[in-house]
MARKETI-250678 format. One record per residue: residue number from 1; residue in three letters; x, y negated, z negated of N, C-alpha, C in turn. Coordinates in pm, 1 decimal, padded with zeros to 6 digits. Each point is the difference from the previous one (the first is absolute). Example, Ala and Ser with C-alpha at 12.3 -4.5 7.8 and 13.67 -1.06 7.14 Angstrom:
BEGIN
ATOM  1  Ala  01319.0  00569.0  -00780.0  -00089.0  -00119.0  00000.0  00090.0  -00120.0  00000.0
ATOM  2  Ser  -00035.0  -00105.0  00072.0  00082.0  -00119.0  -00006.0  -00077.0  -00109.0  -00073.0
This chain:
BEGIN
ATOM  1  Unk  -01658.9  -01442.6  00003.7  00132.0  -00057.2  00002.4  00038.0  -00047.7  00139.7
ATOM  2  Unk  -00108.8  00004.5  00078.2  00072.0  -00036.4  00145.8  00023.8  -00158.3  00024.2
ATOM  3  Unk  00113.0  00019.3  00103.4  00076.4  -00144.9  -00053.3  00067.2  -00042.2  -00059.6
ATOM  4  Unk  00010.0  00055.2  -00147.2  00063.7  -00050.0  -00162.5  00133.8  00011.8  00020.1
ATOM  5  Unk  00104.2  -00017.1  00047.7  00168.4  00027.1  -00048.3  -00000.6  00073.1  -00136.7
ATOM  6  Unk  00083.0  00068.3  00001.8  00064.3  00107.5  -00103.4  00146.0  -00027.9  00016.4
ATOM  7  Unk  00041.8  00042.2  -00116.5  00183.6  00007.6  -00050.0  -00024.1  00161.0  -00052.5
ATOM  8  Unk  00156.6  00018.1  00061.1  00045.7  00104.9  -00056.3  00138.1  00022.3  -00070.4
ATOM  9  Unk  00012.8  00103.9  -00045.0  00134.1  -00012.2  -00092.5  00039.1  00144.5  -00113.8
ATOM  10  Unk  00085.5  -00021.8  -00044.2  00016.5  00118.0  -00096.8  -00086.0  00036.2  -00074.3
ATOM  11  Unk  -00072.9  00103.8  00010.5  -00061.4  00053.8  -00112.2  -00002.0  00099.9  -00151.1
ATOM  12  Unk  -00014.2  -00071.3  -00042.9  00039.8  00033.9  -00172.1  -00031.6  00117.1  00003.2
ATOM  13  Unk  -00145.4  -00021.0  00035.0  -00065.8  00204.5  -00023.8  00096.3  00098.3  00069.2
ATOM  14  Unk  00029.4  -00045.1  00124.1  00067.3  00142.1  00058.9  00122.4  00004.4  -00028.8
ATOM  15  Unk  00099.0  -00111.1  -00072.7  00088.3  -00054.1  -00086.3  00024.7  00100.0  -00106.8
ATOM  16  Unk  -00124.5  -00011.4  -00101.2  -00034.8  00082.3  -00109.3  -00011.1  00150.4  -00011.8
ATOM  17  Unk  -00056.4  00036.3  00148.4  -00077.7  00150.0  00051.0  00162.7  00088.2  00006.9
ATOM  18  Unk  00063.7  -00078.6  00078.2  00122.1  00013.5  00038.6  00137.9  00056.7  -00117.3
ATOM  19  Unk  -00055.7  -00128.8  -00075.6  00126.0  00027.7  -00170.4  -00065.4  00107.7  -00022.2
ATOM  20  Unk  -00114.7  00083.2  -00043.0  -00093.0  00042.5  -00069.6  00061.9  00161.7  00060.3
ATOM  21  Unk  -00038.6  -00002.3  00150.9  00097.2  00128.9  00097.7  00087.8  00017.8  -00064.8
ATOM  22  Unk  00124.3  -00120.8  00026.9  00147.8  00017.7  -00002.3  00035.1  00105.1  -00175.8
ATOM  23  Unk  -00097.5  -00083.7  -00079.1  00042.7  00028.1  -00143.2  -00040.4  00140.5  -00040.1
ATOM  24  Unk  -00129.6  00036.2  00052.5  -00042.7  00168.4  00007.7  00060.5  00116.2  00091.3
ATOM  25  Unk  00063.7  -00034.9  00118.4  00076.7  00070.3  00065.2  00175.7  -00013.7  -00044.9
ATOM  26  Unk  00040.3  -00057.4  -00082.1  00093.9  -00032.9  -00101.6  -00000.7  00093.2  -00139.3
ATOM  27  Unk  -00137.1  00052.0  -00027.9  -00015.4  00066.8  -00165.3  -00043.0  00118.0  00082.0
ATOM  28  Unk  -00025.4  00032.2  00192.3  00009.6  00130.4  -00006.7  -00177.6  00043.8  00029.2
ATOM  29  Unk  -00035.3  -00079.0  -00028.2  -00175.5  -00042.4  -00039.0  -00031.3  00037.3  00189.8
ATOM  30  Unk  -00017.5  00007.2  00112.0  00019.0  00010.1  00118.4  -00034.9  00130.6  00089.1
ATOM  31  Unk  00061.3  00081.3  -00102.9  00036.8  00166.9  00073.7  00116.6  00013.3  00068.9
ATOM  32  Unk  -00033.2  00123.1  00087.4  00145.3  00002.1  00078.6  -00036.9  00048.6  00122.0
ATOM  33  Unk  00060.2  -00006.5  00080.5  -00028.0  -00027.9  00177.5  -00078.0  00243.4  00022.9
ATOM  34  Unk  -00015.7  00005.9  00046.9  -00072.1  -00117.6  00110.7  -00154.4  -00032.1  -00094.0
ATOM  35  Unk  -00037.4  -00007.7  -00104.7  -00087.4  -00059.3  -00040.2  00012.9  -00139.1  -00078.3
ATOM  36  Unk  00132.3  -00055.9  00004.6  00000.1  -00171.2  -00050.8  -00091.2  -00043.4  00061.3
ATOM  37  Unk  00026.7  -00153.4  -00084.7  -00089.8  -00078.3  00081.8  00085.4  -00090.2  00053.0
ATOM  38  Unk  00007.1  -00057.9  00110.2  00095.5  -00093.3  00073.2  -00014.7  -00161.0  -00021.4
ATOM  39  Unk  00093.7  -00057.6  -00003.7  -00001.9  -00114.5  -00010.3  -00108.8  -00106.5  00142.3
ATOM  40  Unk  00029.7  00043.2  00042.3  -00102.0  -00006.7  00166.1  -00053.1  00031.4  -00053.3
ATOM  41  Unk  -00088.6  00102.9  -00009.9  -00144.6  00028.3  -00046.5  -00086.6  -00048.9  -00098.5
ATOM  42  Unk  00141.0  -00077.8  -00163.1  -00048.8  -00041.4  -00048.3  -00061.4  -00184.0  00046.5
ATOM  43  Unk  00113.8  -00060.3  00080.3  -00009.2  -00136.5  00067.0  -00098.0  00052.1  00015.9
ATOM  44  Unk  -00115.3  00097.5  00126.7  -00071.8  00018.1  00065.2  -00167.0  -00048.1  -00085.3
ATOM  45  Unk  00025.0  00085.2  -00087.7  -00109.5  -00033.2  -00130.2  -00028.7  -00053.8  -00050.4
ATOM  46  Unk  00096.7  -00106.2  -00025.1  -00026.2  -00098.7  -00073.6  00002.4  -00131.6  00116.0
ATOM  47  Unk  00014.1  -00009.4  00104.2  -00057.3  -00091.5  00103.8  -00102.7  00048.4  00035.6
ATOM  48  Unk  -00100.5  00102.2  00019.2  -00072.6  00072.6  00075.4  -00129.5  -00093.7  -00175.3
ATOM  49  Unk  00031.0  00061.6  -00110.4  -00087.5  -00061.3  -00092.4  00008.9  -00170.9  00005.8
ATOM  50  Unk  00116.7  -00025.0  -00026.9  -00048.7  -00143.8  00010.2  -00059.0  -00054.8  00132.0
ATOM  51  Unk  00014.2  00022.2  00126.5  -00029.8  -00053.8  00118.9  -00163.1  00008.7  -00013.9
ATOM  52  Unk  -00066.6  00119.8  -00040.6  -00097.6  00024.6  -00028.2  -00104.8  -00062.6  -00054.8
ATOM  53  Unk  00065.0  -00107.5  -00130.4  -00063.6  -00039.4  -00096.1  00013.9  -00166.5  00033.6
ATOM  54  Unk  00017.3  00023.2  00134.5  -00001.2  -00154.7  00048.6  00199.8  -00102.1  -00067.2
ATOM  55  Unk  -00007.8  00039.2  -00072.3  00094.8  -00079.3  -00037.8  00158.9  -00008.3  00026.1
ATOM  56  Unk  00052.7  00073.7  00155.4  00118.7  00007.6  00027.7  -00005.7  00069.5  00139.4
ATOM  57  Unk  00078.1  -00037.2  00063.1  00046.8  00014.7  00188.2  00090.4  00157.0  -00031.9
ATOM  58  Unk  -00049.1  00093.5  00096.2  00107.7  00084.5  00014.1  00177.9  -00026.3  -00032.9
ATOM  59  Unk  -00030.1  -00158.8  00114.5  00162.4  -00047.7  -00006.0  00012.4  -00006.3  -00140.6
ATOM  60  Unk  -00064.3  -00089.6  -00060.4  00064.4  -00005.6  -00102.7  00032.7  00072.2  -00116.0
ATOM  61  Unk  -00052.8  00094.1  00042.5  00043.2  00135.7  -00143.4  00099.7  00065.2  00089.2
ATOM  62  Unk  00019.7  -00000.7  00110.1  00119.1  00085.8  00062.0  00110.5  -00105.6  00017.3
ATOM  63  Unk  00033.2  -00117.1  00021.8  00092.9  -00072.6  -00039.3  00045.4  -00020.0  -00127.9
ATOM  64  Unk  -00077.9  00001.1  -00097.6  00058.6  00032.9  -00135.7  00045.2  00128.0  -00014.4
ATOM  65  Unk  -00055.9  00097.0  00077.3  00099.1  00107.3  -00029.9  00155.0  -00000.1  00049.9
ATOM  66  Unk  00000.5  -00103.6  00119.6  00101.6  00006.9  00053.2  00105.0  -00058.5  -00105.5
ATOM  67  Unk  -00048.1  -00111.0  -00064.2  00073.6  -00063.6  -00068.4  00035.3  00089.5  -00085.6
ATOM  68  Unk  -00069.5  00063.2  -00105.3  00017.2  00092.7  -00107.4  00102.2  00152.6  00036.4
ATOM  69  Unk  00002.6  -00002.4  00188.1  00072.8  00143.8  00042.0  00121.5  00046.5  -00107.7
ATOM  70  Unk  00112.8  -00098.0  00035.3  00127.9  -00024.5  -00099.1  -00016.3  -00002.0  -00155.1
ATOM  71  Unk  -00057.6  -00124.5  -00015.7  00039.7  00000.9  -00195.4  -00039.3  00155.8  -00039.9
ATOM  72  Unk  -00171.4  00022.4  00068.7  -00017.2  00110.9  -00078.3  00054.5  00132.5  00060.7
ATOM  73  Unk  00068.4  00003.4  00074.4  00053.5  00159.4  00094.9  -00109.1  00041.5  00032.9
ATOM  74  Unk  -00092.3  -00025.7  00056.9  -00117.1  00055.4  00104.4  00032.3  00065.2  00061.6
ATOM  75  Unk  00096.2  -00007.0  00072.7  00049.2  00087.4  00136.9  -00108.9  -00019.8  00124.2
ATOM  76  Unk  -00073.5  -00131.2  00009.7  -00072.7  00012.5  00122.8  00019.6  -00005.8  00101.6
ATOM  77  Unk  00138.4  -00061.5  00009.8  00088.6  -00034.6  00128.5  -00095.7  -00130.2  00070.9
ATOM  78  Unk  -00063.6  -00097.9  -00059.1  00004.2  -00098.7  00051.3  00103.6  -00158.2  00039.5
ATOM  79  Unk  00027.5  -00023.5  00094.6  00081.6  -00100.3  00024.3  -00059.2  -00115.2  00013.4
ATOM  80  Unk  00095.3  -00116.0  -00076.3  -00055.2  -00146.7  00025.6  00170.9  -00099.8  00037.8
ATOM  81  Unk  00020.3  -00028.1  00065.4  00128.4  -00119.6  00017.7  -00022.9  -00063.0  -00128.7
ATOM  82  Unk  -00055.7  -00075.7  -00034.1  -00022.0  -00103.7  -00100.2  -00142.4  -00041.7  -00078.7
ATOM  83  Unk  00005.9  -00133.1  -00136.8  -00133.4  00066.3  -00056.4  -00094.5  -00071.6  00125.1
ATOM  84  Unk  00007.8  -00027.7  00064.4  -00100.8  -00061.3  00117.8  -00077.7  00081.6  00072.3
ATOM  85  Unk  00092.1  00070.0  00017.5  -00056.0  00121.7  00114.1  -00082.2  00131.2  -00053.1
ATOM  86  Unk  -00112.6  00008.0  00100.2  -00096.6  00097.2  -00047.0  00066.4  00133.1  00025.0
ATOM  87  Unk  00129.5  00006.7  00128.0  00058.4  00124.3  00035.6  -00135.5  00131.2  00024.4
ATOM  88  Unk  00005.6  00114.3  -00076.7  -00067.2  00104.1  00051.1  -00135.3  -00023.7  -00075.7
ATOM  89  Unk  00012.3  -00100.9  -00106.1  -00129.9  00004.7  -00085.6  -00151.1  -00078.2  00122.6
ATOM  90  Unk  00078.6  -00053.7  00103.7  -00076.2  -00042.8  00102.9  -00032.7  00053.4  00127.9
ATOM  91  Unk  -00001.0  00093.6  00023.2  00049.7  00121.6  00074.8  -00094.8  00128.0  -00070.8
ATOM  92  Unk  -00113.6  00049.0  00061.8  -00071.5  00104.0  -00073.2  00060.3  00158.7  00077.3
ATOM  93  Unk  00059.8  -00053.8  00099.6  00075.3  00128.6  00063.0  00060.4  00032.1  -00080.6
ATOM  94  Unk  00135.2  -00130.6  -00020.0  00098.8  00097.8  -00045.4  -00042.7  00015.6  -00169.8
ATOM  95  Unk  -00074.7  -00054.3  -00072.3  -00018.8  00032.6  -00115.5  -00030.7  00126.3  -00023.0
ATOM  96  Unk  -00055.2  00049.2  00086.2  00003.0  00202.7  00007.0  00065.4  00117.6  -00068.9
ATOM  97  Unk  00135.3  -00123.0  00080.3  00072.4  00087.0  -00087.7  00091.1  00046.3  -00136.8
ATOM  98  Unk  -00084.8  -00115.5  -00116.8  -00028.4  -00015.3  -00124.7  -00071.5  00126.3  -00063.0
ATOM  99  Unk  -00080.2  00065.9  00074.4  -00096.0  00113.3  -00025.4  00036.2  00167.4  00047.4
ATOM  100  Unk  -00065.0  00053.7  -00075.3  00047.0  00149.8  00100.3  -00094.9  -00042.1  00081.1
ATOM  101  Unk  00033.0  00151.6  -00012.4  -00034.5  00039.1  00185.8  -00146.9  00037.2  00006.3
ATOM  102  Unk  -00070.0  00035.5  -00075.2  -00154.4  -00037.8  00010.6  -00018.8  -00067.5  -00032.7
ATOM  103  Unk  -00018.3  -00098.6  -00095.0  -00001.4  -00140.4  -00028.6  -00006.3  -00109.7  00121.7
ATOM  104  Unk  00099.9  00047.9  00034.5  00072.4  -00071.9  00126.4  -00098.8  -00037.5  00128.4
ATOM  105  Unk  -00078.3  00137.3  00060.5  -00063.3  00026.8  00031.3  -00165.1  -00035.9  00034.8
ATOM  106  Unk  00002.5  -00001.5  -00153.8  -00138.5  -00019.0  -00051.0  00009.5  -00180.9  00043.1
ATOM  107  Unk  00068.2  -00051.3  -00059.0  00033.3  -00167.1  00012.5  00021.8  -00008.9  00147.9
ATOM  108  Unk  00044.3  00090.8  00086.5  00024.7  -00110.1  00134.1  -00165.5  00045.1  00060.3
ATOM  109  Unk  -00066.9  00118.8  -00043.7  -00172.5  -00027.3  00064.5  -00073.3  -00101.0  -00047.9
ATOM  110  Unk  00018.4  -00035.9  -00163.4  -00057.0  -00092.4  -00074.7  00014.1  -00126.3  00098.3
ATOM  111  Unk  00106.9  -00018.1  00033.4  00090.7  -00142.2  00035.9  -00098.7  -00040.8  00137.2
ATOM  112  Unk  00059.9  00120.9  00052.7  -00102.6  00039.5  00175.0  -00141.1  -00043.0  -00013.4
ATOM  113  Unk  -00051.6  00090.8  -00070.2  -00173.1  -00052.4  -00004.3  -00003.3  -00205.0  -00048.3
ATOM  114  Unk  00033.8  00010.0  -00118.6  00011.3  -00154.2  -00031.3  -00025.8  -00098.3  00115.5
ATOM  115  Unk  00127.8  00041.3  00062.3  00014.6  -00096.2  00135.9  -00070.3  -00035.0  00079.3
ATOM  116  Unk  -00045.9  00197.3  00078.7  -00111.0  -00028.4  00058.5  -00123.3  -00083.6  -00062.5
ATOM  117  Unk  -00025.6  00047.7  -00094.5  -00141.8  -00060.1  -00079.8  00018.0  -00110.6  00020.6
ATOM  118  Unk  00138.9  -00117.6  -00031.5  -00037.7  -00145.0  -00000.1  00030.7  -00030.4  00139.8
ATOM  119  Unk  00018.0  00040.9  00094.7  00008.4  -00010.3  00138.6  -00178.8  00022.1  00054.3
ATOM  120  Unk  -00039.0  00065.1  -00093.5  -00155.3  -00014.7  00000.6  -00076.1  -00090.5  00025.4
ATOM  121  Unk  00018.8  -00000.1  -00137.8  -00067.4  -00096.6  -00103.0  00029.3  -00154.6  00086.1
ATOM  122  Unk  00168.9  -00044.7  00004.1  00011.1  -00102.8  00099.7  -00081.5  -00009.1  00152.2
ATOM  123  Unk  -00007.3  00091.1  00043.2  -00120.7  00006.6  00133.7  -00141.4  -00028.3  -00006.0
ATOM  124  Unk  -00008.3  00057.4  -00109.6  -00174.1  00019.6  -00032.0  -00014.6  -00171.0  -00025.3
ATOM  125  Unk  00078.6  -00061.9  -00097.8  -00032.8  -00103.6  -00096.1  00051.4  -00100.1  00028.8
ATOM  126  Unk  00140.5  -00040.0  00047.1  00051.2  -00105.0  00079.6  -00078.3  -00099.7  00084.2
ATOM  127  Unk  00001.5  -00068.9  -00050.0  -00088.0  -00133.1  00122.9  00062.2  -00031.8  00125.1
ATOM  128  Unk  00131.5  00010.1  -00026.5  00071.9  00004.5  00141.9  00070.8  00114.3  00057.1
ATOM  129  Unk  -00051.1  00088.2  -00016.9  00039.2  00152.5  00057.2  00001.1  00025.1  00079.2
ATOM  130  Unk  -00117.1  -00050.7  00089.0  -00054.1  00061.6  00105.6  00113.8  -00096.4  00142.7
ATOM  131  Unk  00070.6  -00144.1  -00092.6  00080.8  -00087.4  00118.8  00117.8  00097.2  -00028.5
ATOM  132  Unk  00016.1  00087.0  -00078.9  00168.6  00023.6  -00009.6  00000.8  00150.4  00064.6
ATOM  133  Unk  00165.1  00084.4  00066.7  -00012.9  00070.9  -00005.2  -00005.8  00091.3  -00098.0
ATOM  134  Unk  -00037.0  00104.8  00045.5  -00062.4  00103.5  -00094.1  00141.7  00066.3  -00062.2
ATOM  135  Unk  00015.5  -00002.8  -00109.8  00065.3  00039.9  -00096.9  00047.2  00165.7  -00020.0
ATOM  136  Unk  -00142.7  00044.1  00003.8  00007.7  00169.5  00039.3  00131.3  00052.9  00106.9
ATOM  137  Unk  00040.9  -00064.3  00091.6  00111.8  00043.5  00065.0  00155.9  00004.0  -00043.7
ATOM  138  Unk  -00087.2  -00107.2  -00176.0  00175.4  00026.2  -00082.7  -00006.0  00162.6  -00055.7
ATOM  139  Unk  00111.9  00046.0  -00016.1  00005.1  00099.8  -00028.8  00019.6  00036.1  -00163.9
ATOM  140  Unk  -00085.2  00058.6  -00109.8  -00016.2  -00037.5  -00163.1  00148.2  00066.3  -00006.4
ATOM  141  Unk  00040.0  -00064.4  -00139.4  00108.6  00022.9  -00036.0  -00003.3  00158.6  -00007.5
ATOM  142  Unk  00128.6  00060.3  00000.1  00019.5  00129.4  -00065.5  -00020.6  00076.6  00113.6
């Protein structure tokens, strides 16, 4: 795919994953704290599978959650000004705090390694790497 432009946009699946939560934690189907399952955790899963299977951007299963926060009472506490704006769904910091607190956790090392890795990968493989400065002195998110 290198090179190719991509679009992104709402996704149905995490759209669907989402109603699917809302309607089972609604009949009770869920548990109860501290063993629920969280709405964060569920976003988490169902971007974590689709991203996987090639067919969807982190962003874009976590911006649909953003969208979905309200209608469905998620409680993720994500913010957007308007439908334009990616707000926190663009933002892997603050998306954090969508998740508990191990969750949370677990995602900002995930996030960390990622970074580094394509801060790598860009060094190793870049044709023009070696004219630019070195990247490594950015500091990975989180």
């Amino acid at each position: 795919m290198r090179g190719l432009p991509f679009a992104t946009g709402v996704s149905g699946c995490t759209s669907v994953l989402l109603h699917l939560f809302a309607s089972q934690r609604d009949r009770g189907l869920l548990g109860s704290p501290p063993c629920a399952v969280s709405a964060g955790d569920a976003l988490l899963a169902a971007a974590m599978t689709l991203t996987y299977d090639g067919g969807h951007s982190l962003f874009e299963s976590f911006w649909t959650g953003q969208r979905m926060d309200t209608p469905l009472a998620l409680g993720l506490g994500l913010v957007a000004r308007d439908d334009t704006d990616p707000g926190d769904a663009g933002d892997y910091e603050r998306m954090e705090r969508a998740f508990q607190t191990s969750t949370a956790g677990a995602f900002r090392r995930a996030t960390t390694e990622a970074w580094r890795g394509t801060i790598r990968y860009f060094e190793r493989h870049h044709r023009g790497a070696r004219d630019l400065p070195s990247p490594t002195a950015a500091s990975p998110p989180g």
